[in-house]
C-alpha positions as CSV (number, residue, x, y, z in Angstrom):
1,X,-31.9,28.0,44.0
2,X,-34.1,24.8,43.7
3,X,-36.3,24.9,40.4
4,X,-39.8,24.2,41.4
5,X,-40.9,21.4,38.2
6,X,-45.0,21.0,38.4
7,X,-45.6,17.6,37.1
8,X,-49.0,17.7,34.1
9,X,-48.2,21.6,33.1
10,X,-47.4,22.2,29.6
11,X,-43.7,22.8,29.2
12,X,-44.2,26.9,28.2
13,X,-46.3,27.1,31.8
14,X,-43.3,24.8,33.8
15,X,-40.8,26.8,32.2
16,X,-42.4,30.2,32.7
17,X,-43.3,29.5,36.0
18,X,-40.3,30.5,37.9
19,X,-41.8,33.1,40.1
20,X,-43.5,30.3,41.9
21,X,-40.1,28.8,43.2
22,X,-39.2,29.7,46.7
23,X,-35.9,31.9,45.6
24,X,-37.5,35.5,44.0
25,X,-34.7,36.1,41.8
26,X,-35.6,35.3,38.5
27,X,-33.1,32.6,37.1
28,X,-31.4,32.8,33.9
29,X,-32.2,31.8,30.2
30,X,-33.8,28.2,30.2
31,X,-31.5,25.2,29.3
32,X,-32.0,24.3,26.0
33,X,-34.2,21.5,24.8
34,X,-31.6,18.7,23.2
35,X,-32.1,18.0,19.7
36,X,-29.9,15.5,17.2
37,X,-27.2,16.7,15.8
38,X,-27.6,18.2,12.4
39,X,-26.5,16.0,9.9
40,X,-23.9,17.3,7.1
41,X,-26.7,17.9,4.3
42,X,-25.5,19.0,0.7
43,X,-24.4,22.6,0.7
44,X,-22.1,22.3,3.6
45,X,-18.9,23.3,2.9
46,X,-17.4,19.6,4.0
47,X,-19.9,18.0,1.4
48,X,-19.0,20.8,-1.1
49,X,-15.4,20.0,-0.8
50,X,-16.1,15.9,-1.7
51,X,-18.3,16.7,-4.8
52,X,-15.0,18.8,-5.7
53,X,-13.0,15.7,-5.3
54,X,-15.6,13.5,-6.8
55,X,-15.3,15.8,-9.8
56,X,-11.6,16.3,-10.0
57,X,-11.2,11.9,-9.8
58,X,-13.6,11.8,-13.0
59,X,-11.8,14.1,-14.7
60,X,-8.0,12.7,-13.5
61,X,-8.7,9.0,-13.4
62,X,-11.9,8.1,-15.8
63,X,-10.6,6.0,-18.8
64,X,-7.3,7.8,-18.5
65,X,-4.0,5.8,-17.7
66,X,-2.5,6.2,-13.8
67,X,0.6,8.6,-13.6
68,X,1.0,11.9,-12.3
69,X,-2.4,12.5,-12.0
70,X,-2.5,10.2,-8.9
71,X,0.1,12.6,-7.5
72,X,-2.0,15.6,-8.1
73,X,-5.0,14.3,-6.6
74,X,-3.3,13.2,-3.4
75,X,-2.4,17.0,-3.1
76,X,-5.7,18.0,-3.7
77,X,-7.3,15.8,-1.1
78,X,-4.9,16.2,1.6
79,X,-5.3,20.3,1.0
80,X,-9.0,20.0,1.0
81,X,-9.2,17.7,4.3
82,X,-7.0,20.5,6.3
83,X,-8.9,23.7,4.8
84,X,-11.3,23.8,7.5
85,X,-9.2,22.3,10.3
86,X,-9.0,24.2,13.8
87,X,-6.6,25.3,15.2
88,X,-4.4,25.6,12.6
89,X,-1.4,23.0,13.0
90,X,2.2,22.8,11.7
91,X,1.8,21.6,8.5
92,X,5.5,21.0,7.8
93,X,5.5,16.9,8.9
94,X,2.5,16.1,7.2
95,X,3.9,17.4,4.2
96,X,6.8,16.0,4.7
97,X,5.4,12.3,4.7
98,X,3.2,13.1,1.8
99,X,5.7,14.3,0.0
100,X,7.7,11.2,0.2
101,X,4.6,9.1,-1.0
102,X,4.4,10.8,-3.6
103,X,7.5,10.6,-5.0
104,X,7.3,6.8,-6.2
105,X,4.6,7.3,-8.1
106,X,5.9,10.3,-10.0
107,X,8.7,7.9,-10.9
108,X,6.3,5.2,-12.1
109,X,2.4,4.5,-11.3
110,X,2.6,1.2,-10.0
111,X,1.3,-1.4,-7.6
112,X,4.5,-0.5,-4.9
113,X,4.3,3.0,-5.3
114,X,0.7,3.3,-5.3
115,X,0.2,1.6,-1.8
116,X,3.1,4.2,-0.7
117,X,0.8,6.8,-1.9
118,X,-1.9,5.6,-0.3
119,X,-0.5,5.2,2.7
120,X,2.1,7.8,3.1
121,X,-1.6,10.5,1.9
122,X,-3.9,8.6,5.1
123,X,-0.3,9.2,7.4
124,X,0.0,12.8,6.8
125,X,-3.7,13.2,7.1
126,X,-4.1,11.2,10.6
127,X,-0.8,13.6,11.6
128,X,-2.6,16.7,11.3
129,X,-5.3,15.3,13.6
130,X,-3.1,13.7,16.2
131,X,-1.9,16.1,19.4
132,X,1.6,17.3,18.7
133,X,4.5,16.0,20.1
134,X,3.4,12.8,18.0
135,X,3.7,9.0,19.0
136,X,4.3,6.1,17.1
137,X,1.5,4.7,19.5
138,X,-1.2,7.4,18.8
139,X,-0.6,6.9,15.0
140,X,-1.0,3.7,15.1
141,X,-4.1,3.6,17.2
142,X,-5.8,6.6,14.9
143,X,-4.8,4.5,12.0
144,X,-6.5,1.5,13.3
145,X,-9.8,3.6,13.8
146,X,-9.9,4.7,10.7
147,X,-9.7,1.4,9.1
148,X,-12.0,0.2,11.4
149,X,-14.8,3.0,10.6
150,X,-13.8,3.8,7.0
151,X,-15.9,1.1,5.1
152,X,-19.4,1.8,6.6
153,X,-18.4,6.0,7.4
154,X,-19.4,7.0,4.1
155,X,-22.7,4.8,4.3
156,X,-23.9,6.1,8.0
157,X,-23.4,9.7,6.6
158,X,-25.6,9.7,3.6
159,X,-27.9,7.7,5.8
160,X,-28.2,10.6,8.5
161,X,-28.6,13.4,5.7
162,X,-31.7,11.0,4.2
163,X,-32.9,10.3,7.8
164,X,-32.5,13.9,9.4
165,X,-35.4,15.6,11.3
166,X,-37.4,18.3,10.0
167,X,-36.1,21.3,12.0
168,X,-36.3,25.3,11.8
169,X,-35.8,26.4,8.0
170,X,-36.0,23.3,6.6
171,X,-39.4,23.3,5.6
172,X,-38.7,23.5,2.0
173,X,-37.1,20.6,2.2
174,X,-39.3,18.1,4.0
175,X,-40.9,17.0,0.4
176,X,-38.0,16.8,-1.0
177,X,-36.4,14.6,1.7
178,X,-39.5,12.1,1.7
179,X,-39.3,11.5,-1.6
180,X,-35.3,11.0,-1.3
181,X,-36.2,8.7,1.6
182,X,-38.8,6.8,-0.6
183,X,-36.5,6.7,-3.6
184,X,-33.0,6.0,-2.4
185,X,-32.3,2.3,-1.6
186,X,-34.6,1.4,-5.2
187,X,-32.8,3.6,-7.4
188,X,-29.1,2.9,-5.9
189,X,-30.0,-1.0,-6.0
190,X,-31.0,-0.5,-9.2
191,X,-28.3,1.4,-10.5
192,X,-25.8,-0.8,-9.1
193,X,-27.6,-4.3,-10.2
194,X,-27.6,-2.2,-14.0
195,X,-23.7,-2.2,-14.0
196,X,-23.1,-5.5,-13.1
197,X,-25.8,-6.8,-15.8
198,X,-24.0,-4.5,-18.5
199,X,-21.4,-5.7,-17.6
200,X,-22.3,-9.3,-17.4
201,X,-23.7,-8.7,-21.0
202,X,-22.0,-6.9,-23.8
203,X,-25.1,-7.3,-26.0
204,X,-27.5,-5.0,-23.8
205,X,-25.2,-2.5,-23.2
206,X,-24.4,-2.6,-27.0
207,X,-28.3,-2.0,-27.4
208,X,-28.3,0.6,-24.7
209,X,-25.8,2.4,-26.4
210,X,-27.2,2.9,-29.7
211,X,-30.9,3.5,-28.0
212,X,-29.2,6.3,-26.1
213,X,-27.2,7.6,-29.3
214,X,-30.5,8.3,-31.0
215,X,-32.7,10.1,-28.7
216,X,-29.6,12.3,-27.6
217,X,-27.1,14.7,-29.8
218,X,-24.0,13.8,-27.8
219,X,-22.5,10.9,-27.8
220,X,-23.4,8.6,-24.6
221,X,-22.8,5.2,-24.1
222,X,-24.2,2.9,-21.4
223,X,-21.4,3.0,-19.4
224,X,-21.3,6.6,-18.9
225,X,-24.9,6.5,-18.0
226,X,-24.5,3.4,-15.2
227,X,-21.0,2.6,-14.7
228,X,-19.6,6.3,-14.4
229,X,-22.0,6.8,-11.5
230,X,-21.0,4.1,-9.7
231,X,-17.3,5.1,-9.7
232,X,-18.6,8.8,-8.2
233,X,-20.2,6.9,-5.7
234,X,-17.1,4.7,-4.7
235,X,-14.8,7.9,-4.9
236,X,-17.5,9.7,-2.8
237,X,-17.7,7.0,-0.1
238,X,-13.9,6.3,-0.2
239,X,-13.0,10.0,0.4
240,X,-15.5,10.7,3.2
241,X,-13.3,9.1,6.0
242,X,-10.4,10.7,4.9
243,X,-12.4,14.5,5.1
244,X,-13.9,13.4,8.5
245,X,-10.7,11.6,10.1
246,X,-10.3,12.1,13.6
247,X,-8.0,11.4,16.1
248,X,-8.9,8.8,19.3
249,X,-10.5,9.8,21.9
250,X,-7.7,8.6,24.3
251,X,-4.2,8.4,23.8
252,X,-2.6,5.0,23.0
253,X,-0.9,3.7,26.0
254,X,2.7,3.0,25.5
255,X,3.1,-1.3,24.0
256,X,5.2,-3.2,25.4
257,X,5.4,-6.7,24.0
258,X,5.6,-9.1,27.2
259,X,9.0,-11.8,27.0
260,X,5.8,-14.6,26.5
261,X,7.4,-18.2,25.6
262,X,5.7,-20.5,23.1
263,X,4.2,-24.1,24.7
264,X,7.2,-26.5,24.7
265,X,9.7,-23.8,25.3
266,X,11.4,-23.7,28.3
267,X,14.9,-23.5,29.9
268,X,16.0,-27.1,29.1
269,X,14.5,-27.4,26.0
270,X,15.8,-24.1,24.3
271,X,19.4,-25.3,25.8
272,X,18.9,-28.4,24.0
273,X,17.6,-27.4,20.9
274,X,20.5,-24.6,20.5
275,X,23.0,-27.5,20.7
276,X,21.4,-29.8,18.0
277,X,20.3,-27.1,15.7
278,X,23.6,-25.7,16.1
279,X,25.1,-29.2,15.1
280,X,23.2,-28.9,12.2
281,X,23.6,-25.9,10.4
282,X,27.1,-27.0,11.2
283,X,26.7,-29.7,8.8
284,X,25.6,-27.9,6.4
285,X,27.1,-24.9,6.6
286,X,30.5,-27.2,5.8
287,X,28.9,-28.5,2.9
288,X,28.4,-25.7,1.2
289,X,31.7,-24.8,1.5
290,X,33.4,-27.3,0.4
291,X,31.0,-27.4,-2.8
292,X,30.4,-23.6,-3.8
293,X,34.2,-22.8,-2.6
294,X,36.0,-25.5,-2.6
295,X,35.0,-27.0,-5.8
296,X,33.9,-30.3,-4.4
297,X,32.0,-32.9,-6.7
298,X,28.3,-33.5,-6.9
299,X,26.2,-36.5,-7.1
300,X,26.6,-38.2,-10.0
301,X,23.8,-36.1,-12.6
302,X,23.2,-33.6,-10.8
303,X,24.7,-29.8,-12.0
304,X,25.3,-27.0,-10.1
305,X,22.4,-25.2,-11.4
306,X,20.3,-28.1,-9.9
307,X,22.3,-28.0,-6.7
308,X,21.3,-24.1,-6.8
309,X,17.8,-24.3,-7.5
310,X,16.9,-27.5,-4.5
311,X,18.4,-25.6,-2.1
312,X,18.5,-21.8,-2.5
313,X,14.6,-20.7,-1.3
314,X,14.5,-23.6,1.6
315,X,17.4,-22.3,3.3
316,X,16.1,-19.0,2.9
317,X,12.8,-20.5,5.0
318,X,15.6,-22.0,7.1
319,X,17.2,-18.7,8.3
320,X,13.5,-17.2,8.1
321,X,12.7,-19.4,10.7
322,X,16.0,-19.2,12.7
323,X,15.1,-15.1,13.4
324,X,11.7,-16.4,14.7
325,X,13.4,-19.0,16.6
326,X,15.6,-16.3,18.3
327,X,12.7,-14.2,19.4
328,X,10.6,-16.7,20.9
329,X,13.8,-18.1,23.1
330,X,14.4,-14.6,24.4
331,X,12.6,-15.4,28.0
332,X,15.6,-17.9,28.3
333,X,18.5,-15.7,27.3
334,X,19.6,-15.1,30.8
335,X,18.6,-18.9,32.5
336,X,22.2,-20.7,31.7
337,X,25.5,-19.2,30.8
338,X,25.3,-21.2,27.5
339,X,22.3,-20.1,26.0
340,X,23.7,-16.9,24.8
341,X,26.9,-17.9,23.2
342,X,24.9,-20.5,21.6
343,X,22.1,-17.9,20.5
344,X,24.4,-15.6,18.9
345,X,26.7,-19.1,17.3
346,X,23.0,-19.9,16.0
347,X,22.5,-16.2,14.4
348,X,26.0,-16.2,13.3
349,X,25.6,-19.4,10.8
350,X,21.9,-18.8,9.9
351,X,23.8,-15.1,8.3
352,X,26.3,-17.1,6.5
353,X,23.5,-19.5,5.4
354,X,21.6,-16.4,3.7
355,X,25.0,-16.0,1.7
356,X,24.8,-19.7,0.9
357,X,21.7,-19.4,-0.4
358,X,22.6,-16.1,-2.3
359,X,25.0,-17.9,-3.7
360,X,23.3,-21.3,-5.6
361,X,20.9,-18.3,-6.6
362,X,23.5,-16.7,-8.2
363,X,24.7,-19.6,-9.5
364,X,20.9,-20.6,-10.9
365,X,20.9,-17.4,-12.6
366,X,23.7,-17.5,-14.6
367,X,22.8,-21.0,-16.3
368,X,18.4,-19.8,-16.5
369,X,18.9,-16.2,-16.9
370,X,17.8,-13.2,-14.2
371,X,13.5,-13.1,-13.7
372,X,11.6,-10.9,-11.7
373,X,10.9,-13.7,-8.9
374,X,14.6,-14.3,-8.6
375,X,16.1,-11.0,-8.4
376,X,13.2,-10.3,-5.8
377,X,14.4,-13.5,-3.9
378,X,17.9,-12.1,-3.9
379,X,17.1,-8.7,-2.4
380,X,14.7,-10.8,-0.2
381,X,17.9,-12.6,1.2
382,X,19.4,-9.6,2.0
383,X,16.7,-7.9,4.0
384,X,16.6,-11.4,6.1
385,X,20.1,-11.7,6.8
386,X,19.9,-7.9,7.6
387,X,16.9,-9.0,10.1
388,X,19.2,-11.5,11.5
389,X,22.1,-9.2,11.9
390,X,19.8,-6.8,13.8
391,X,18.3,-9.6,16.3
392,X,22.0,-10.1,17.0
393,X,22.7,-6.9,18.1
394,X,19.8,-7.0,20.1
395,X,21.0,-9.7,22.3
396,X,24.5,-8.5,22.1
397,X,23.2,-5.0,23.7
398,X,20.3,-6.4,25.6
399,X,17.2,-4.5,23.6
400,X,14.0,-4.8,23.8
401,X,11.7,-6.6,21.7
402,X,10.1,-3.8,20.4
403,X,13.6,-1.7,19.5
404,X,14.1,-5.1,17.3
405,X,10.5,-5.0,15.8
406,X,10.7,-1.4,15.1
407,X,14.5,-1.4,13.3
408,X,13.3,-4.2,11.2
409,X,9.9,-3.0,10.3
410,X,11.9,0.6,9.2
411,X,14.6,-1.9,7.0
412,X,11.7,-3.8,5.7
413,X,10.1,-0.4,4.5
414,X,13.3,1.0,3.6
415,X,13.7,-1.6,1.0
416,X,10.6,-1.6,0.2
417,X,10.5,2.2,-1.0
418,X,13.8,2.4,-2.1
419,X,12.6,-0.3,-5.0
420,X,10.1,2.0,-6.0
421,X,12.7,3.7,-8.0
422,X,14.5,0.8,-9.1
423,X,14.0,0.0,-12.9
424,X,14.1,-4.0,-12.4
425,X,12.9,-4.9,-15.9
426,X,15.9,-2.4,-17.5
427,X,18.3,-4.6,-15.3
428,X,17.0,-8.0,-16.2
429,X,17.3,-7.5,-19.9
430,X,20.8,-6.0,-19.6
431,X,21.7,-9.0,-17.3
432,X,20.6,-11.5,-19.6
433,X,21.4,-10.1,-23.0
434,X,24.9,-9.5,-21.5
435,X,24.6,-13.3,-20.6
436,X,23.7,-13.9,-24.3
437,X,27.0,-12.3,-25.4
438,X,29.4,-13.7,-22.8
439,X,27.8,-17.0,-23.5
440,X,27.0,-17.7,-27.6
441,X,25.7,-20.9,-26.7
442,X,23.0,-19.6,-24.2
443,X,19.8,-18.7,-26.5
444,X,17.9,-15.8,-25.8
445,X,14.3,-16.0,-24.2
446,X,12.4,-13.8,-26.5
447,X,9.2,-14.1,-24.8
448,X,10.2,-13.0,-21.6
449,X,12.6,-10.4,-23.2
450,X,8.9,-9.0,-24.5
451,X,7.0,-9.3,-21.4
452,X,9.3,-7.1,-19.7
453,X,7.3,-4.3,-21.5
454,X,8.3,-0.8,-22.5
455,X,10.3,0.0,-19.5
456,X,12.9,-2.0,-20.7
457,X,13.2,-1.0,-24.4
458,X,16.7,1.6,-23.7
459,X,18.3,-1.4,-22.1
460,X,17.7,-3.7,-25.4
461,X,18.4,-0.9,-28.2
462,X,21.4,-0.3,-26.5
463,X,22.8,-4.2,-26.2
464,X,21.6,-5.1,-29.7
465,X,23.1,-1.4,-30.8
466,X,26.1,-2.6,-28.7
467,X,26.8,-5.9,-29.9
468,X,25.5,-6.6,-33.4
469,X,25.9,-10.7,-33.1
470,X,22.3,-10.3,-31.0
471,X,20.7,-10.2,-34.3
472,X,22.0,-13.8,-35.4
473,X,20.2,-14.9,-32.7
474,X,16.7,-13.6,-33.8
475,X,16.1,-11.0,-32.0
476,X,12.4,-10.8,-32.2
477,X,10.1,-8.0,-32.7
478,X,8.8,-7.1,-29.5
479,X,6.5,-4.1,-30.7
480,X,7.5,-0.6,-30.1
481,X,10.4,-0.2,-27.4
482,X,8.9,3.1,-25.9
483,X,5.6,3.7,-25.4
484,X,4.3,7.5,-25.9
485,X,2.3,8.8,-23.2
486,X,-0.9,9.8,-24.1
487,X,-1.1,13.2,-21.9
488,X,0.0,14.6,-19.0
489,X,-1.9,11.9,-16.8
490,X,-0.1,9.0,-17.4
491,X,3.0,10.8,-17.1
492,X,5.8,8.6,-15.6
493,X,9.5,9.7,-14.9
494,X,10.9,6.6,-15.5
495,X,8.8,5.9,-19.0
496,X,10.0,9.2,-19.9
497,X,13.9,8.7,-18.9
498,X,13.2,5.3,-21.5
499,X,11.7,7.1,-24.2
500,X,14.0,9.4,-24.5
501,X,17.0,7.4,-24.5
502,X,15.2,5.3,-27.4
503,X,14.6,8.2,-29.2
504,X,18.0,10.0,-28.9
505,X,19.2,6.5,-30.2
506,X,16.7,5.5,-33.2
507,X,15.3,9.6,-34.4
508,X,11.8,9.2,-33.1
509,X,8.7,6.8,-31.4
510,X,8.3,4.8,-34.3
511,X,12.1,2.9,-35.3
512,X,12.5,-0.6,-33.9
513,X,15.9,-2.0,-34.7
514,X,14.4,-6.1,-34.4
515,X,13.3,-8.2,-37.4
516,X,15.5,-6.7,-39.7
């Protein structure tokens, strides 16, 4: 049937008028008009869930210490961003990966674990979204959208519910919404531009306070009038793309990383270069020998814990280098019969370089002591060497680049999480207290003994306890070796493994055993 449309007729005449149209059945119902999609205004269950949220992060994280609160939250978000999902997926993968997030910071709220949480809580949430079976690819592609969108998401949404048309029903609120309209942009810029000033000035938000003390019976403050509204609205705009997150439109096509070779690489040159570099780590690798095992001499004034410290992070950067060496010469592998053996001869010494390295650490560490920077350089060492090992197996079993990026990526992580649980600041005071004994003339550095803070108070109760001839060499008083959580918030397993340990040891919070 062909729809006779009479151009200049009011559309209730051209839509009515069917019976002039050649066919005499009557058609059906008229299309209907197209109108904008409704916006999610304030009372939708989606917007109901965030001012949850919003509520639940003042009460969890405002002027209250990070623990496992940040654990409960993460539950609560990623339950409220799959209560209204259809269909209904398996949840049992998602969980999974948000389980494992979580579990760092239950052991300690820190930077590590909370970028775990973080990411392991956006992982499970983008899983429930994604088409099952799912792909590394789709993940990663979903993951990329969301960063992509997330900053500006929360923006364009309270935008559309300020800018939506006046439709059926909402009469009662066109007033409302022209006024909101009017009002919005001053009184956020405003309210915004206030925090930063009371910030910026400690003297009007002092006067603020005491203004706002005596016209009301509770006990406000500045801050909670300005600065507690901005942190709903950051929570609000940071959780909206997390409630909304949706999976891309298409699927990710499967990567391949193309064999590409750097300018200046080619057959010849790579040859080359294997043989010289070779010839060099050679060299060196001899060297090292000869002086870390085989007890030769040194330059005249130089010690072995100089030795250790010149060369132990630029041949790290050496064998750093060698792995990205290996990957850009793979093109060539196959273009002489030498360039293997010499690829794998070059792998082979930049591994037993790592160990030289780990070694004039080792030996740095026992004349300067264990720090933070150098234990992480160690465990850095053997991650690379891993890496190294892994790019020669690559070659050894002819993988692909990606296999290699995708092993090392998982080791890198591995590590990575797997440090999470490690008290490091229980081990360096054990390491160098032990240090102290085995070595009277070594003197102890108190001040970095006390910046390893509470988390390492069992470790130096129980070598002072241990060996008594620590006190002769003043032991200072660091403050309180375990540090009482204030409630369930800040609750951390591994401050809680430390205090009581202390306390089985000393009878309660408050016994220090230094300065006596």
């Amino acid at each position: 049937m062909h729809t006779l449309t009479l151009r200049g007729l009011p559309r209730s005449l051209n839509r009515d008028g069917w019976w002039l149209a050649s066919d005499s059945t009557p058609p059906g119902p008229p299309p209907p008009i197209p109108t904008a999609a409704a916006p999610d205004l304030p009372g939708t269950p989606r917007s109901g869930l965030l001012l949850g949220l919003v509520a639940l992060a003042d009460l969890l994280f405002w002027e209250a210490p990070l623990g496992l609160s940040m654990a409960v939250y993460a539950l609560a978000v990623f339950a409220a961003a799959v209560l209204d999902l259809r269909p209904r997926r398996d949840l049992r993968l998602p969980l999974i990966v948000l389980t494992a997030a979580i579990l760092p910071v239950i052991e300690m709220a820190q930077t590590l674990s909370v970028v775990f949480l973080l990411g392991g809580l956006v992982t499970a949430i983008l899983l429930t979204r994604l088409p099952a079976p799912v792909r590394l690819e789709d993940l990663a592609q979903a993951l990329r959208h969301l960063l992509a969108s997330a900053p500006a998401s929360g923006p364009r949404a309270l935008a559309r519910a300020v800018r939506a048309p006046q439709g059926r029903g909402q009469t009662l609120l066109a007033p409302r919404r022209q006024v909101l309209t009017g009002w919005a942009f001053p009184l956020g810029g405003a309210l915004i531009l206030s925090g930063l000033l009371l910030s910026a000035n400690p003297i009007l938000a002092d006067a603020l306070t005491r203004t706002l003390q005596a016209l009301t019976p509770t006990s406000l403050t500045a801050e909670d009038i300005l600065v507690r509204p901005l942190f709903w609205l950051g929570a609000g705009f940071v959780l909206w793309p997390l409630l909304t997150a949706r999976a891309a439109a298409t699927p990710a096509p499967d990567w391949q990383a193309p064999d590409y070779a750097p300018p200046g690489l080619n057959r010849a040159s790579v040859l080359n270069a294997l043989w010289l570099f070779n010839a060099m780590l050679g060299v060196q690798t001899l060297m090292d020998a000869a002086i870390l095992l085989g007890g030769a001499s040194l330059p005249e004034g130089m010690s072995h814990a100089e030795y250790a410290h010149r060369g132990a992070y630029p041949l790290l950067l050496t064998a750093m280098l060698a792995g990205a060496f290996a990957l850009a010469a793979r093109p060539f592998w196959d273009e002489h019969r030498l360039t293997r053996p010499l690829l794998i001869l070059w792998l082979v010494q930049n591994v037993a370089l790592c160990a030289s390295a780990a070694l004039r650490l080792e030996l740095y560490m026992e004349a300067f002591g264990l720090t933070y920077l150098r234990l992480y350089a160690l465990i850095w060492m053997g991650v690379v060497a891993c890496g190294l090992g892994l790019t020669l197996w690559q070659i050894l079993t002819r993988r692909s680049t990606p296999w290699l990026i995708a092993r090392a990526a998982v080791l890198g992580l591995a590590v990575l999480y797997a440090s999470a649980f490690v008290n490091f600041a229980d081990i360096i005071a054990r390491q160098n207290l032990a240090r102290a004994v085995d070595r009277p003339d070594v003197p102890i550095d108190h001040a970095y003994l006390c910046k390893l803070g509470p988390t390492a108070g069992a470790a130096i109760l129980q070598q002072v306890r241990a060996h008594p001839e620590l006190r002769s060499k003043r032991a200072v008083h660091c403050g309180p070796l375990s540090r009482p959580m204030p409630d369930w918030r800040g609750w951390g397993f591994r401050q809680a493994r430390v205090n009581h340990t202390v306390w089985s040891i000393t009878g309660g919070p408050d016994e220090n055993p230094f300065g006596r």
